[in-house]
N, C-alpha and C positions, 0 to 999 in steps of 0.2 A: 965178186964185188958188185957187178951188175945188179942182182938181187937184192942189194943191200938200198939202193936208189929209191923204190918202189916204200921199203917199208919206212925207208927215215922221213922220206916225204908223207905218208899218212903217220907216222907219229906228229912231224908239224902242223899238219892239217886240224889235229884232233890235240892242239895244245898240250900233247905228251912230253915236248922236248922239243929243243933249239938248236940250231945248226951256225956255227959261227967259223969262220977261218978253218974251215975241215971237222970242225973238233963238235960232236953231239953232247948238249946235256940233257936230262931230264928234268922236267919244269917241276916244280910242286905237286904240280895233279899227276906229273909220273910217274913220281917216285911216290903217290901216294896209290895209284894203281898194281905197282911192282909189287907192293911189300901187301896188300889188300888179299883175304880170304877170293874165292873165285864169284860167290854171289854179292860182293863191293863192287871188282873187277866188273860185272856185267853193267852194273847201276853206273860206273863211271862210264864206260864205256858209251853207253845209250846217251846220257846227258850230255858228253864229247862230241856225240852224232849228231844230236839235235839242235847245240849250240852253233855246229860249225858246217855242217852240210844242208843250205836253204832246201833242198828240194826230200831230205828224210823230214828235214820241219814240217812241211806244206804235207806229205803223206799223211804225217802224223795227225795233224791238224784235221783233216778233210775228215782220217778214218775215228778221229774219235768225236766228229760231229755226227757221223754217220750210226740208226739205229742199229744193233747187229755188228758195228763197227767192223762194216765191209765195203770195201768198193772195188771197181772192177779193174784189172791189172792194167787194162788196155787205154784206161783214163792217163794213168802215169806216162806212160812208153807214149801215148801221144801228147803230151805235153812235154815231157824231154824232148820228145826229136821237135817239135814248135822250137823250146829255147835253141836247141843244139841250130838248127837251121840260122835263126837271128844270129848265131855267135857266128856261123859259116858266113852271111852276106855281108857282118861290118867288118870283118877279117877281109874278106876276097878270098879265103882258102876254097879250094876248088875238092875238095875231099869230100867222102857221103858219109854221112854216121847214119846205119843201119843197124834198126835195132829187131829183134825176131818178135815173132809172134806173140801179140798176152796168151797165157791161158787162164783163166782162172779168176779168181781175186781175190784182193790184198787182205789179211785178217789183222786187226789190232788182237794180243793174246796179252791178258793181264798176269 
């Protein structure tokens, strides 16, 4: 059951379905994703991420200003851990979010 926590919560995240008195349903968009070929499925899926996760937006955004539509991994990872620290100081949580090393960088692939 454990297992099952993780995913019902990114189906609500991603406007897939609704969680009421125990009971899950599937919104519109998730029952138009279920029943969806698999290259619909990716198209909703992306659009779900972009609508609903600020910081895939701001990726997105950066790498398709960018010529090459590249930037460097290490821009991202330090900018989360900036927000993530803000969210640690007006909480008071006393916890480190550590994130590992960039390598690389990020490619928008059309």
């Amino acid at each position: 059951m454990d297992e099952l926590f993780p995913l019902i919560e990114t189906l609500q995240l991603l406007g897939f379905a609704n969680v009421s008195a125990g009971d899950i349903e599937l919104t519109a968009l998730g029952r138009a994703y279920a029943e969806a070929d698999m290259l619909a499925r990716k198209q909703l899926f992306a659009e779900a991420v972009l609508k609903h996760i600020p910081l895939a937006a701001h990726i997105r955004r950066v790498l398709d200003e960018r010529p090459g539509h590249r930037a460097p991994a290490a821009r991202f990872l330090r900018e989360l851990e900036d927000h993530l620290s803000g969210i640690r100081g007006a909480t008071g949580a006393r916890h480190r979010h550590q994130l590992g090393p960039a390598r690389g960088d990020l490619l928008l692939r059309s």
